[in-house]
C-alpha positions, 0 to 999 in steps of 0.5 A: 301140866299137860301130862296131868290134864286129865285123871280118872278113877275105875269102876265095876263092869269095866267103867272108867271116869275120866275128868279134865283135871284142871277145870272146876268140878261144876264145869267140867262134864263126866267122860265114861270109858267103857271097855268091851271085848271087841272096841270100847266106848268114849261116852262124851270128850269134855271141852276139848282143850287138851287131847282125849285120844293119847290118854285113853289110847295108854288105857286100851288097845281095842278101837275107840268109838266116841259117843257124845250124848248130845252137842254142848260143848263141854261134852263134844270138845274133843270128839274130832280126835276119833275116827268113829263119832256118833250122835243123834242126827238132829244135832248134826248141824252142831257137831259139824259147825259149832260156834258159841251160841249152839255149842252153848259155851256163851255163857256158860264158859267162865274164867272162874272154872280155870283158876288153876292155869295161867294165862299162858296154859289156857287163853279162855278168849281163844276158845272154840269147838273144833268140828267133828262131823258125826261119822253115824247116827243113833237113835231111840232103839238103836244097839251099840254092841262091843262083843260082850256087852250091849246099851241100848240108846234112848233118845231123850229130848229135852235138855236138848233135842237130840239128847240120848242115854245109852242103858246096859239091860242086863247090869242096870247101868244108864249113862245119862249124859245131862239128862240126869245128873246128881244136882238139884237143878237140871237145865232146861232153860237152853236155848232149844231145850224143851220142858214139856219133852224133858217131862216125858223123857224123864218120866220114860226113865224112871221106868227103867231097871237101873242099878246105877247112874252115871250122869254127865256131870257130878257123882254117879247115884243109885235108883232112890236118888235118881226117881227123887231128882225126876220126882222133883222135877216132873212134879215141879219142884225143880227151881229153874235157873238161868246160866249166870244164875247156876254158875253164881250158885255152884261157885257159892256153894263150891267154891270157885274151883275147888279140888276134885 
């Protein structure tokens, strides 16, 4: 199982998706390899339960900066593999001591999203975050260059407060980590998520020239979807739900663990 942990699919403009293969689709998050000419970017590192680095490692030979689009722990798990992790500065506290309240894997990591592995491939009660002190910040206006290529960071609150999206002007392509994602119900209800500067955020987005979105989780969108989801949600249209709540949801209309 171990060598088969992780799959992933390429894109154009040199985009890869890397998922955790043996959890269900609605828990895992969306890890973005983007290559450049000077060091590539890890855009989030899932929950961390099996190593990141050696899979990406067979897939380039320039340096790996991590990224995490913000502190939860299904984006964040795996970011303590990377010499380079940078994040926004007002989640911090978080990735240098996560725990199950502030990571948010209390309620939200379930068995039911592990079907797949035996007990003895994965305990769910051992479960925990390793540290992974950001090694730089990144805020609103802030340049990520690979040589070749630039994303500019947005810092967009709201899911949590250090929420970021990191945008490439010139293709339109907007990784948007959990601030956008191809489902009808967007989080806000966390336990330091904030409505009001989740409106804002999302309304500054949908102001951008996007040609694709590639979400934290779910299938990637083009720009009608993505003003229709923040549409829906500014307008208040947007049916909040809490933790239990969207995994009883997901696992109705997905099945427990259905393949990817």
């Amino acid at each position: 199982m171990a060598d088969t942990w992780f799959s992933h699919r390429p894109f154009d403009d040199d985009v890869t998706l890397v998922w955790e293969n043996f959890a269900a689709p609605w828990m895992r998050c969306n890890i973005w390899h983007v290559k450049g000419r000077d060091r590539d970017l890890v855009i989030d590192t899932g929950m961390g339960i099996k190593p990141l680095k050696a899979e990406l490692v067979r897939m380039t030979d320039r340096p790996l900066t991590a990224i995490s689009t913000h502190a939860h722990f299904d984006h964040m798990g795996g970011a303590h593999e990377f010499d380079t992790r940078l994040g926004h500065r007002c989640e911090a506290d978080i990735h240098a001591a996560p725990d199950a309240r502030n990571s948010v894997y209390d309620g939200y990591l379930v068995a039911e999203a592990f079907e797949r592995l035996s007990p003895e491939e994965f305990d769910i009660s051992t479960y925990s975050v390793t540290p992974a002190p950001l090694t730089g910040y990144l805020d609103d206006g802030d340049v990520i260059d690979l040589g070749n290529r630039a994303f500019q960071v947005l810092h967009v609150p709201g899911h949590s407060p250090g929420s970021i999206a990191l945008y490439e002007k010139e293709t339109g392509i907007l990784f948007s980590g959990d601030t956008l994602y191809n489902d009808d119900y967007l989080l806000d209800n966390l336990f330091h998520s904030d409505k009001d500067r989740f409106r804002e955020s999302l309304s500054r987005v949908k102001e951008l020239s996007v040609t694709a979105v590639h979400g934290g989780h779910f299938d990637s969108f083009g720009p009608e979807k993505m003003n229709e989801l923040i549409d829906k949600y500014v307008s208040g249209n947007m049916v909040a739900v809490d933790p239990q709540g969207w995994i009883d949801r997901i696992i109705a209309e997905t099945g427990s663990n259905a393949e990817a």
